[in-house]
Biopython code that builds the backbone (N, CA, C, O; Angstrom):
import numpy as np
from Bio.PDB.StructureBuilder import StructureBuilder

atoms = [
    (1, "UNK", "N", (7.292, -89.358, 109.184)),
    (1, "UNK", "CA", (6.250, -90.098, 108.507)),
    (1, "UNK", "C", (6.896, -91.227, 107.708)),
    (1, "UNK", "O", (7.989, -91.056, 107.169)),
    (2, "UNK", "N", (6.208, -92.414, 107.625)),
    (2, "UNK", "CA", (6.992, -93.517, 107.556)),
    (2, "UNK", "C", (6.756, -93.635, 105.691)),
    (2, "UNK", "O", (5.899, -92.995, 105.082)),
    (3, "UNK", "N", (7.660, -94.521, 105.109)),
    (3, "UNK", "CA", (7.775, -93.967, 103.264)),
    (3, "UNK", "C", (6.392, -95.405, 102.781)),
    (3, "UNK", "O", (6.013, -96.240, 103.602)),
    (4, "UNK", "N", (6.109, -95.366, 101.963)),
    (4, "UNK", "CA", (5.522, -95.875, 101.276)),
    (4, "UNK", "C", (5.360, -97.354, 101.652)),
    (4, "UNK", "O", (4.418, -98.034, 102.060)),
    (5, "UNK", "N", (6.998, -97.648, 101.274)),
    (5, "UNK", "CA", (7.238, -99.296, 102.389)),
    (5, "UNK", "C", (7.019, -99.411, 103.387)),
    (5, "UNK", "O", (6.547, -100.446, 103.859)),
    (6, "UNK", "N", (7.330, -98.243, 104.120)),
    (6, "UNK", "CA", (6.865, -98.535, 105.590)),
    (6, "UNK", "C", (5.698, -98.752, 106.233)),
    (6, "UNK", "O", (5.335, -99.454, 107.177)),
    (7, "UNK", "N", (5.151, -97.908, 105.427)),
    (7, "UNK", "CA", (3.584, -98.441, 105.276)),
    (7, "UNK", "C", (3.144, -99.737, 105.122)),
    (7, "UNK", "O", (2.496, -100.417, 105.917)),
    (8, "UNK", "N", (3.544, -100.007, 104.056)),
    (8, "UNK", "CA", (3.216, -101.610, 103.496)),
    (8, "UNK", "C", (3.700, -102.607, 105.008)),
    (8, "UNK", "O", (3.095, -103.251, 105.865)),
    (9, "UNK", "N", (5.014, -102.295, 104.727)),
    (9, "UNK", "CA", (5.706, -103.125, 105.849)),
    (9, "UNK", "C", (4.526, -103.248, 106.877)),
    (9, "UNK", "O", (3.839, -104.261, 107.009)),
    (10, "UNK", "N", (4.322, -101.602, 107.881)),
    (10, "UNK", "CA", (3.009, -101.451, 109.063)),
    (10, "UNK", "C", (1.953, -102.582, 108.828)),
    (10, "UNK", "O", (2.065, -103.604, 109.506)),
    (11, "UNK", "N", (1.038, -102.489, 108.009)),
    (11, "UNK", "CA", (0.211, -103.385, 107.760)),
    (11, "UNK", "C", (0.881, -104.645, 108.136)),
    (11, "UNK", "O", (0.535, -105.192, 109.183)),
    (12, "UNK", "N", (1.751, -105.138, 107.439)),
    (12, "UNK", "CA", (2.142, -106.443, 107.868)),
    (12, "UNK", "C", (2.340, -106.833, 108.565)),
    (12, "UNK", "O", (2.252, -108.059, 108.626)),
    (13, "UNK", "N", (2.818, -105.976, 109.768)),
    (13, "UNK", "CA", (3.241, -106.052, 111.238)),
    (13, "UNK", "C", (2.061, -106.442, 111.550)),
    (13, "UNK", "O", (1.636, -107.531, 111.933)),
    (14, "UNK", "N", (1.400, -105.117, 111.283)),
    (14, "UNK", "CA", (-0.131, -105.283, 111.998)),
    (14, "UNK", "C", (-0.903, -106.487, 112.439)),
    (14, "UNK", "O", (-1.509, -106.632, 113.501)),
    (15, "UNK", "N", (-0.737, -107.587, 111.130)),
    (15, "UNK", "CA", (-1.472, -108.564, 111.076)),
    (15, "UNK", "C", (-0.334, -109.500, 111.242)),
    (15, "UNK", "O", (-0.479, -110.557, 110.628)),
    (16, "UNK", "N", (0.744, -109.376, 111.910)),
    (16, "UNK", "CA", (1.731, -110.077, 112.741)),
    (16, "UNK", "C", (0.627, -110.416, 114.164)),
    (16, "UNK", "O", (0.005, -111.386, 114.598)),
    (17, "UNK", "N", (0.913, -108.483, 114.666)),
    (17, "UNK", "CA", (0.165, -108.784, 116.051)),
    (17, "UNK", "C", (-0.670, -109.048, 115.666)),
    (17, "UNK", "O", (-0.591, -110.265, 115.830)),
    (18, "UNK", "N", (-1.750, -108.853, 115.113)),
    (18, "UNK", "CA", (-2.983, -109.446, 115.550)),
    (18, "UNK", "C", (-3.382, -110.886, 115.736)),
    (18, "UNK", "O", (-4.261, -111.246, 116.519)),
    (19, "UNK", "N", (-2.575, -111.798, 114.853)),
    (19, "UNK", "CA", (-2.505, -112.920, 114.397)),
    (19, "UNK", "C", (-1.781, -113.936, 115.668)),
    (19, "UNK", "O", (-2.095, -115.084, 115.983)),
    (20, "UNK", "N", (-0.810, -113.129, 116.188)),
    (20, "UNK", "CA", (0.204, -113.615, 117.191)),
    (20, "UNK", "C", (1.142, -114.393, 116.294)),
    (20, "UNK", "O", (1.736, -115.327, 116.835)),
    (21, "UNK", "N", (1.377, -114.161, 114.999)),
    (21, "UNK", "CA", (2.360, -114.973, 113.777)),
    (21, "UNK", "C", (3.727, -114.535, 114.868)),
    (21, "UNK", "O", (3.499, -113.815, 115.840)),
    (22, "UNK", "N", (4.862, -114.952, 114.637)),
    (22, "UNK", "CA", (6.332, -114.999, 115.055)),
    (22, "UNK", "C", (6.889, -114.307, 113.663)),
    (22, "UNK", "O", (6.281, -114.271, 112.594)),
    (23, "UNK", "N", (7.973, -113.859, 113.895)),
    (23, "UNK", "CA", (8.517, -112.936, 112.810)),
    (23, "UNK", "C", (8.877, -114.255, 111.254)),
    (23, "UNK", "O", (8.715, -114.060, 110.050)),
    (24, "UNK", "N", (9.338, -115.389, 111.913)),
    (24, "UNK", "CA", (9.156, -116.789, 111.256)),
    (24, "UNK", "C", (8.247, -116.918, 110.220)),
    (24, "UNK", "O", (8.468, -116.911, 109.008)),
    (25, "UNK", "N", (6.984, -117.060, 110.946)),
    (25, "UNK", "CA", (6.304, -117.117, 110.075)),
    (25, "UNK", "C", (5.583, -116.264, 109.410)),
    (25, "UNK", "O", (4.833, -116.601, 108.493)),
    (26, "UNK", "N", (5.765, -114.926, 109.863)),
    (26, "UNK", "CA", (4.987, -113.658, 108.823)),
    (26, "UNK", "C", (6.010, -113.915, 108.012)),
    (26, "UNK", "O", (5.584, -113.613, 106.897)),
    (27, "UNK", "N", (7.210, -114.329, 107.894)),
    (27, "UNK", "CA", (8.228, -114.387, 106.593)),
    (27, "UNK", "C", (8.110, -115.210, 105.942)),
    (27, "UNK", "O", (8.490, -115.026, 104.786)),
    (28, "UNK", "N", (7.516, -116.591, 106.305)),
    (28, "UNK", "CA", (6.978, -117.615, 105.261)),
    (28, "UNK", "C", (5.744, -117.084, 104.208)),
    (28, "UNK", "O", (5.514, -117.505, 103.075)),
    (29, "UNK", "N", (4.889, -115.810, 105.112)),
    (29, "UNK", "CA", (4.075, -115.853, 104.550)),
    (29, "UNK", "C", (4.158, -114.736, 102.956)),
    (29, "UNK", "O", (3.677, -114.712, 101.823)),
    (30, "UNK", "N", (4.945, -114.068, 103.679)),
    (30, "UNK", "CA", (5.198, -112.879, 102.552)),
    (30, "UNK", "C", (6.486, -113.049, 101.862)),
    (30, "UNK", "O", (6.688, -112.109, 101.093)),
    (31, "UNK", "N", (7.168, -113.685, 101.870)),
    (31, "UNK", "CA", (8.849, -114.023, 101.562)),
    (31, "UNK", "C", (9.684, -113.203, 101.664)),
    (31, "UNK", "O", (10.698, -113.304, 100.974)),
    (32, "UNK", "N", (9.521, -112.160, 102.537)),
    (32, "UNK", "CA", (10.200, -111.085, 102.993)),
    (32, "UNK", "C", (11.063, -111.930, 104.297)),
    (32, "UNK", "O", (10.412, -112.641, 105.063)),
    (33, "UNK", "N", (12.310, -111.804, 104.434)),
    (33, "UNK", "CA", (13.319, -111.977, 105.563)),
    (33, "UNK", "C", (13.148, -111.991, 106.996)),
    (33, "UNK", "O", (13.512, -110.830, 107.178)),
    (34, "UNK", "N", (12.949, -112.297, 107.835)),
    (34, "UNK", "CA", (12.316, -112.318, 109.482)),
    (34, "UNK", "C", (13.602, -111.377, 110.005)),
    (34, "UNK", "O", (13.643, -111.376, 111.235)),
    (35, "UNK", "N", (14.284, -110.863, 109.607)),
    (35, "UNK", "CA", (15.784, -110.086, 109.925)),
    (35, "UNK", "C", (14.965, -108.589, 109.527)),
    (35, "UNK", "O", (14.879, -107.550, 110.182)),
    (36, "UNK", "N", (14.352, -108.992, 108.030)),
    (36, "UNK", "CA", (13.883, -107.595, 107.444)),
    (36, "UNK", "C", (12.925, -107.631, 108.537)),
    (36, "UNK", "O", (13.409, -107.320, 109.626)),
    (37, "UNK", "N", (11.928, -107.873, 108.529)),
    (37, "UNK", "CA", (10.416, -107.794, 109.495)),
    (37, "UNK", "C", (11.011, -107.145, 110.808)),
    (37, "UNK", "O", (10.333, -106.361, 111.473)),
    (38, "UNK", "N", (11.779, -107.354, 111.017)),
    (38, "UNK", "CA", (12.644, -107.608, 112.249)),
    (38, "UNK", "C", (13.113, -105.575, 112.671)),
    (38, "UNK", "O", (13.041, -104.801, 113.625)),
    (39, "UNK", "N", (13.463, -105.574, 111.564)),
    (39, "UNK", "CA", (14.237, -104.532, 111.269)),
    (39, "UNK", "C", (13.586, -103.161, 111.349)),
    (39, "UNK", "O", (14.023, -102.142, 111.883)),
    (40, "UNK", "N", (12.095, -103.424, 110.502)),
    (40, "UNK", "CA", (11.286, -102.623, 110.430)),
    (40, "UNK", "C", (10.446, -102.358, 111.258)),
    (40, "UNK", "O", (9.884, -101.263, 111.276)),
    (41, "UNK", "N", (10.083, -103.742, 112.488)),
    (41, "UNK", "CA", (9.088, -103.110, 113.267)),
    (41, "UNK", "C", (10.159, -102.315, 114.357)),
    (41, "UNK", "O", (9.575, -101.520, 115.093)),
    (42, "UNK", "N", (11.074, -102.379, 114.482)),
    (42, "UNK", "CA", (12.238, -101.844, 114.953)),
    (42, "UNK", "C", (11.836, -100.058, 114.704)),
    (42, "UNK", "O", (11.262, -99.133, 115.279)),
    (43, "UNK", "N", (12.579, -100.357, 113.448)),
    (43, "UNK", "CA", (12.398, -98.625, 113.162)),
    (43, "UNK", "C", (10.956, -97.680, 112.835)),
    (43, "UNK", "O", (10.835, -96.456, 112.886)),
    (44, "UNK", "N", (10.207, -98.446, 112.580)),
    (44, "UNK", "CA", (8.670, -97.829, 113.054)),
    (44, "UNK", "C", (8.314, -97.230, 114.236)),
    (44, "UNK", "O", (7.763, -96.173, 114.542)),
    (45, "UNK", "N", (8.915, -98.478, 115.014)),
    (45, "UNK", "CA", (8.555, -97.738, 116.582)),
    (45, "UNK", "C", (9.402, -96.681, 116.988)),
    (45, "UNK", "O", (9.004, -95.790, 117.739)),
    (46, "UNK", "N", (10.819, -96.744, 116.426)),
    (46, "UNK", "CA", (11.291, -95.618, 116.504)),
    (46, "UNK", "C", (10.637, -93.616, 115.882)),
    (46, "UNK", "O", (10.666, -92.496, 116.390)),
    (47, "UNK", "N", (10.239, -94.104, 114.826)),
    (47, "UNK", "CA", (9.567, -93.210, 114.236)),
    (47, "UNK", "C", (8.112, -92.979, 115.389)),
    (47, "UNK", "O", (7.654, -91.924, 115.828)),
    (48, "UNK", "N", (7.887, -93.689, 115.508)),
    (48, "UNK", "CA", (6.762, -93.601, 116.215)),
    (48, "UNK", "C", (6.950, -92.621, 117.530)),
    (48, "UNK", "O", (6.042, -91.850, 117.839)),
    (49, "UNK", "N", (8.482, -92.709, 118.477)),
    (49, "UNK", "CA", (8.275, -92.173, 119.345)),
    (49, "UNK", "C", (9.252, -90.777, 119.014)),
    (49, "UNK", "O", (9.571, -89.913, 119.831)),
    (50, "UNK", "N", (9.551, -90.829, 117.822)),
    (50, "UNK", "CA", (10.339, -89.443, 117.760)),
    (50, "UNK", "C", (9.097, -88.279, 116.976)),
    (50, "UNK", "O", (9.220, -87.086, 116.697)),
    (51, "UNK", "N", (7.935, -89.216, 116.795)),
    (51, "UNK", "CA", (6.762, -88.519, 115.962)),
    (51, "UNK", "C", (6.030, -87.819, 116.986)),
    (51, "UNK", "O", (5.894, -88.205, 118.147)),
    (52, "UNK", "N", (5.404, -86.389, 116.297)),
    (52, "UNK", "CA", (4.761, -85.681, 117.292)),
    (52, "UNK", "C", (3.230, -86.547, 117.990)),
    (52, "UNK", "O", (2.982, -87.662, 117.532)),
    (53, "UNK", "N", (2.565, -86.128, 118.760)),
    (53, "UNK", "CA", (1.736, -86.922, 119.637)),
    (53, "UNK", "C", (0.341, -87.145, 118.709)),
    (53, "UNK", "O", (-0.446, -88.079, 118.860)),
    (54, "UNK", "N", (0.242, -86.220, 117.861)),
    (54, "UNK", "CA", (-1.252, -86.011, 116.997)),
    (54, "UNK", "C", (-0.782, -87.426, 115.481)),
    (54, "UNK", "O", (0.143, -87.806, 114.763)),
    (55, "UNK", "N", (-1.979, -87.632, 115.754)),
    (55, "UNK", "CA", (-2.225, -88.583, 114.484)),
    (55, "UNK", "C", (-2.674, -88.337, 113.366)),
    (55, "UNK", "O", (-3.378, -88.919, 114.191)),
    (56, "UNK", "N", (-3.008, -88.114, 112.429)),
    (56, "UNK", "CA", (-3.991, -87.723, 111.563)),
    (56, "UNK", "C", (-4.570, -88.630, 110.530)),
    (56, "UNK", "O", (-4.037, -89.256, 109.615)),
    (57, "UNK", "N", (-5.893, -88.521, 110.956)),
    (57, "UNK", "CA", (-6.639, -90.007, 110.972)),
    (57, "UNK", "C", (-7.874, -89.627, 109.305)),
    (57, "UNK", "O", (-8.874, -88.933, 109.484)),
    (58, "UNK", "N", (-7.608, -90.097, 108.125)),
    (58, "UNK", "CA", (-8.541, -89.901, 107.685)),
    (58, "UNK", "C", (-9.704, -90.632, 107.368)),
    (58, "UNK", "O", (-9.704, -91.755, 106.864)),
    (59, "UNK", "N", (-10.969, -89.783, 107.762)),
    (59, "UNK", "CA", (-12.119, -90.953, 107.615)),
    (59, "UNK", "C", (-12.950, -90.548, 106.182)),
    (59, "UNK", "O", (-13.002, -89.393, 105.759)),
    (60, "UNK", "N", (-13.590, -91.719, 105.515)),
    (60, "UNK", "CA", (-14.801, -91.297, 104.476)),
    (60, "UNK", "C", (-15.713, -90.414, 105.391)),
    (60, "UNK", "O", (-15.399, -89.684, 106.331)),
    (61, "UNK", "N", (-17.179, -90.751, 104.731)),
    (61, "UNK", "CA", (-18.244, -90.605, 105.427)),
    (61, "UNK", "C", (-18.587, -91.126, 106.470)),
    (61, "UNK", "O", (-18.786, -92.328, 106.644)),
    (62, "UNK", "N", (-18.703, -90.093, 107.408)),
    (62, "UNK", "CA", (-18.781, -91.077, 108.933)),
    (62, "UNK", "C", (-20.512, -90.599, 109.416)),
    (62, "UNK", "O", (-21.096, -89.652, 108.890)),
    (63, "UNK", "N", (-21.000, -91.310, 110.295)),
    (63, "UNK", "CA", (-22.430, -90.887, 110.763)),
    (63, "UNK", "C", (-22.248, -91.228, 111.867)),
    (63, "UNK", "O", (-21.870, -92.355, 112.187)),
    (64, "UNK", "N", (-22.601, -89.871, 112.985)),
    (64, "UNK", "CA", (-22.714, -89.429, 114.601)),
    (64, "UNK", "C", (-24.094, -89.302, 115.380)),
    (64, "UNK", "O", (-24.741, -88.273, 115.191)),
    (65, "UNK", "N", (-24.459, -90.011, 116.010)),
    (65, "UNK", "CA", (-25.898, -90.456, 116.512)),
    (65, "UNK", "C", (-25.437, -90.132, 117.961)),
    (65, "UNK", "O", (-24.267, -90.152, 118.343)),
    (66, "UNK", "N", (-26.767, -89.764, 118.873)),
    (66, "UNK", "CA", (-26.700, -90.438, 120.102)),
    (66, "UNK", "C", (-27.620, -91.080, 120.075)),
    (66, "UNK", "O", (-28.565, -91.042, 119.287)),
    (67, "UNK", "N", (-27.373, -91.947, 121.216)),
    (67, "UNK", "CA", (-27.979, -93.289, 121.383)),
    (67, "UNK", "C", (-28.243, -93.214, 122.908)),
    (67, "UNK", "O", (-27.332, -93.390, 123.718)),
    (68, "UNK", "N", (-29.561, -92.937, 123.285)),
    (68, "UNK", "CA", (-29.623, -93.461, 124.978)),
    (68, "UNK", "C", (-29.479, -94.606, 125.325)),
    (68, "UNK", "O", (-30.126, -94.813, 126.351)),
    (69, "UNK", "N", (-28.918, -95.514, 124.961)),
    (69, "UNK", "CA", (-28.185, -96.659, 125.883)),
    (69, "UNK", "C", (-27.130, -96.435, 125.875)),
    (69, "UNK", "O", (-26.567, -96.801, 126.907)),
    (70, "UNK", "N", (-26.068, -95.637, 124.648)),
    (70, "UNK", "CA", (-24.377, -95.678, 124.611)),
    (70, "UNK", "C", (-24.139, -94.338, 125.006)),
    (70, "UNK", "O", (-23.112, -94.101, 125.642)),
    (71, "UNK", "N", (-25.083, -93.246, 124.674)),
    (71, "UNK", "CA", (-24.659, -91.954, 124.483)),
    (71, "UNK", "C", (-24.189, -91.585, 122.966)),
    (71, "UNK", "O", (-25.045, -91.023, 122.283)),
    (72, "UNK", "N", (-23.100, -91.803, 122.451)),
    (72, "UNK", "CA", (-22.529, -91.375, 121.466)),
    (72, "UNK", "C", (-22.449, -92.708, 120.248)),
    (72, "UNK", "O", (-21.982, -93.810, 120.537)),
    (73, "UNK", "N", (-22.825, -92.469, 119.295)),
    (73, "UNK", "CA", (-22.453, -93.839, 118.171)),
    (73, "UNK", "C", (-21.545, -93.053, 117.333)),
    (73, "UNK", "O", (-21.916, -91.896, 117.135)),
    (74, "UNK", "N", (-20.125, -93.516, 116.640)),
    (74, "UNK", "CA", (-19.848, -93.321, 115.455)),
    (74, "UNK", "C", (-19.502, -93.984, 114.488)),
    (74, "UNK", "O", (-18.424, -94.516, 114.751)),
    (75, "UNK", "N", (-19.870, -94.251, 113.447)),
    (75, "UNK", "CA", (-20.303, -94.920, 112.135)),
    (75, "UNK", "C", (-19.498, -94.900, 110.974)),
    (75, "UNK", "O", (-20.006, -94.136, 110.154)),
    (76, "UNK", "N", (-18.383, -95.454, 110.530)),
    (76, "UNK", "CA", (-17.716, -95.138, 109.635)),
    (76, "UNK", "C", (-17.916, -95.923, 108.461)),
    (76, "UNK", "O", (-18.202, -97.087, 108.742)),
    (77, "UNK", "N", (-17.869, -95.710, 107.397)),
    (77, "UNK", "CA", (-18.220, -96.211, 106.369)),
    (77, "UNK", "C", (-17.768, -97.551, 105.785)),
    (77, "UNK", "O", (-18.346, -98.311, 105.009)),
    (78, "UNK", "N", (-16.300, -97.644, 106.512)),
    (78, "UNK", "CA", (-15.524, -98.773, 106.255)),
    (78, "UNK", "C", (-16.454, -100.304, 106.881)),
    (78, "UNK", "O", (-16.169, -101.466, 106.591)),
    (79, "UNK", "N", (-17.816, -99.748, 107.966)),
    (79, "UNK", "CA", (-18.115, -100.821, 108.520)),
    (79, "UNK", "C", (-17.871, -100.665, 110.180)),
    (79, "UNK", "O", (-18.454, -101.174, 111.137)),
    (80, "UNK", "N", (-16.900, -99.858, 110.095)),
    (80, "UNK", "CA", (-16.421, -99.809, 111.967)),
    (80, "UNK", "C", (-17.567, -98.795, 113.047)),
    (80, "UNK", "O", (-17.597, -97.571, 112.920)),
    (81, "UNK", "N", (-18.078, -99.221, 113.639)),
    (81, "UNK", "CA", (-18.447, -98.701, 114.816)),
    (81, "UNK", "C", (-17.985, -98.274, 115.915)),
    (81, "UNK", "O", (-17.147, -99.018, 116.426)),
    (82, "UNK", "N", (-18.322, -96.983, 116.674)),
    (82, "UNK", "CA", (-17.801, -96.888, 117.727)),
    (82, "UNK", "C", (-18.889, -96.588, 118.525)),
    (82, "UNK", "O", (-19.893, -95.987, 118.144)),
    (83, "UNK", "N", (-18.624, -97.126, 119.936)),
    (83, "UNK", "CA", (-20.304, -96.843, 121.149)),
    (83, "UNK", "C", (-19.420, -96.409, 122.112)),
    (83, "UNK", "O", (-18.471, -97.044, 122.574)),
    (84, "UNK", "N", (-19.813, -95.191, 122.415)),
    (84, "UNK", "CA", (-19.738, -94.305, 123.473)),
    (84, "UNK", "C", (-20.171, -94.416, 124.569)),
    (84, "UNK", "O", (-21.185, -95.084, 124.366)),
    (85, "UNK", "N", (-20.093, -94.127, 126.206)),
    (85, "UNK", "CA", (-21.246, -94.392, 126.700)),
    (85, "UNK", "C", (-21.227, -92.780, 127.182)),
    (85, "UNK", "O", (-20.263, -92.017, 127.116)),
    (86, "UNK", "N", (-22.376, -92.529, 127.610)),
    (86, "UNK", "CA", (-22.147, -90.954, 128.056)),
    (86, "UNK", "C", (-21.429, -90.266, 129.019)),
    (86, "UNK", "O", (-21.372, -89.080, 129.345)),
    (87, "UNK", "N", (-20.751, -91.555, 129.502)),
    (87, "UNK", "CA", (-19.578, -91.002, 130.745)),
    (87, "UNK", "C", (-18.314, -91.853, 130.186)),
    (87, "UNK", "O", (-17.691, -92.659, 130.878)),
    (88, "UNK", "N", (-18.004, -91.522, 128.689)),
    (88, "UNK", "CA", (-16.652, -92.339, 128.295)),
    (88, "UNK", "C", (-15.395, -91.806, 128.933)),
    (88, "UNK", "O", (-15.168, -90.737, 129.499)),
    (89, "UNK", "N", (-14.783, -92.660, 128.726)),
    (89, "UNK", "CA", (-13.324, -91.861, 129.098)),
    (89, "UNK", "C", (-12.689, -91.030, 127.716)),
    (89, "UNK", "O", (-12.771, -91.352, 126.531)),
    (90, "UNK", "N", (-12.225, -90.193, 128.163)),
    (90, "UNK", "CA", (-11.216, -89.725, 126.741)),
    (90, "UNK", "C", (-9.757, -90.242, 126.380)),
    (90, "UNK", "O", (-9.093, -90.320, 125.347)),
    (91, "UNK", "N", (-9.580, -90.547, 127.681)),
    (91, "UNK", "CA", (-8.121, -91.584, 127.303)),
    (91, "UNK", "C", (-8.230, -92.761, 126.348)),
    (91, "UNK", "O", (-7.776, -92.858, 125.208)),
    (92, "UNK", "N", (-8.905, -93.605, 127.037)),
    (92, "UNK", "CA", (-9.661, -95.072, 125.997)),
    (92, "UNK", "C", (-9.808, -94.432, 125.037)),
    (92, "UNK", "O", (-9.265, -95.220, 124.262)),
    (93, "UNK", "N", (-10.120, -93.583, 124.392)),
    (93, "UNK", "CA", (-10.855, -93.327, 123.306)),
    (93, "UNK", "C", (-9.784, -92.897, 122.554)),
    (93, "UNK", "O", (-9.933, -93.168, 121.362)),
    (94, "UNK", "N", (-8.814, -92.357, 122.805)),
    (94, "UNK", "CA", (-7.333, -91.665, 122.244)),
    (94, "UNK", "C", (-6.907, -93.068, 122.072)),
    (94, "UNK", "O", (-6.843, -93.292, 120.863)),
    (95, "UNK", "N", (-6.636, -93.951, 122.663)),
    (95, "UNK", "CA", (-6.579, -94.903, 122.743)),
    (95, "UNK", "C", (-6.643, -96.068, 121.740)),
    (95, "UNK", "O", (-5.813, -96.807, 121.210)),
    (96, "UNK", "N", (-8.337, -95.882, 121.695)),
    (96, "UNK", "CA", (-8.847, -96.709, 120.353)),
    (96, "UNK", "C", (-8.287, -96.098, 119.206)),
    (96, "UNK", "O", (-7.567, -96.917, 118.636)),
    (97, "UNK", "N", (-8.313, -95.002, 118.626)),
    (97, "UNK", "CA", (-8.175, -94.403, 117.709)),
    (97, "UNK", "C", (-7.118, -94.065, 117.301)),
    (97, "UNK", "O", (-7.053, -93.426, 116.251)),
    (98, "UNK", "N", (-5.895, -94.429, 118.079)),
    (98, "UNK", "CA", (-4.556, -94.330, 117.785)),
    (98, "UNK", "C", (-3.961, -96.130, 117.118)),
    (98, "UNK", "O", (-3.152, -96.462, 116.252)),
    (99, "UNK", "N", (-4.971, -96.997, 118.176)),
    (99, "UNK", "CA", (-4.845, -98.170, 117.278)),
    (99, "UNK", "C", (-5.193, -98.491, 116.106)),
    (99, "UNK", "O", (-4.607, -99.178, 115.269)),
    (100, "UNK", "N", (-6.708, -97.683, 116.056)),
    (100, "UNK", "CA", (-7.266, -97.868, 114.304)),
    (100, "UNK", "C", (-6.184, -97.044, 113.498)),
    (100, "UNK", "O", (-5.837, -97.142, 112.321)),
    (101, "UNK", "N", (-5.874, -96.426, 114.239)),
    (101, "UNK", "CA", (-5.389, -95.474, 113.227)),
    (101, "UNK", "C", (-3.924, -96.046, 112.415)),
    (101, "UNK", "O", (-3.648, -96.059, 111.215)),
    (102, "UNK", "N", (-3.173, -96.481, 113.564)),
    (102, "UNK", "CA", (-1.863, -97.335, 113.049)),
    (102, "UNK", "C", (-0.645, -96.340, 112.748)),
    (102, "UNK", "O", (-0.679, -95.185, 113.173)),
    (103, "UNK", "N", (0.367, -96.799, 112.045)),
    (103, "UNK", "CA", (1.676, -95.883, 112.845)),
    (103, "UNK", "C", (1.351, -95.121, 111.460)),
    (103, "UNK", "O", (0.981, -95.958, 110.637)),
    (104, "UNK", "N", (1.363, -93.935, 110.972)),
    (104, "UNK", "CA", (1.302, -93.265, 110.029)),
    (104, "UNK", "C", (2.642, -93.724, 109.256)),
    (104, "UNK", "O", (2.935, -93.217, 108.173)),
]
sb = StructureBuilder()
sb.init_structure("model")
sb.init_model(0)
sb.init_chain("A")
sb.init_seg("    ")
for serial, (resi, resn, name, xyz) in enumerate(atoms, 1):
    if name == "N":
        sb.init_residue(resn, " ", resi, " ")
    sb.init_atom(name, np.array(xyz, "f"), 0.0, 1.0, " ", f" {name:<3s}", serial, name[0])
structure = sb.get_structure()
């Protein structure tokens, strides 16, 4: 489980990828080192694959509907939605939820 920084660090990555920023410029943005950035998404992923397969994901209040057009709705408080359809896959869905979830 990754320490406190690593955490922090994660996030930052995060919105590396999402952003498509270069290690360059996530370092302009935070004044953290592109060597450091560098370093850490490094050893995250390491952690990541020496980490067991289960995530543990905590949610607030969430609200579970079906829906005859999706099948399944789930509702999390943060704002996030999820639509099911009644023949989802369970992979995709491990899937999604390993991305929301982010590297612990």
């Amino acid at each position: 489980m990754p320490t406190k920084r690593g955490r922090e660090i994660s996030k930052l990555l995060a919105i590396r990828d999402r952003e498509g920023l270069t290690y360059d410029e996530l370092s302009a943005r935070t004044g953290l080192a592109a060597t450091t950035l560098q370093w850490w998404a490094w050893r995250l992923r390491s952690e990541e694959r020496d980490s067991n397969a289960f995530v543990e994901v905590e949610l607030g209040e969430a609200e579970v509907a079906a829906d005859e057009d999706s099948g399944v709705m789930v509702r999390i408080d943060a704002g996030l939605e999820i639509r099911l359809s009644r023949s989802f896959d369970t992979e995709t869905l491990r899937r999604v939820v390993t991305t929301l979830a982010g590297p612990c």
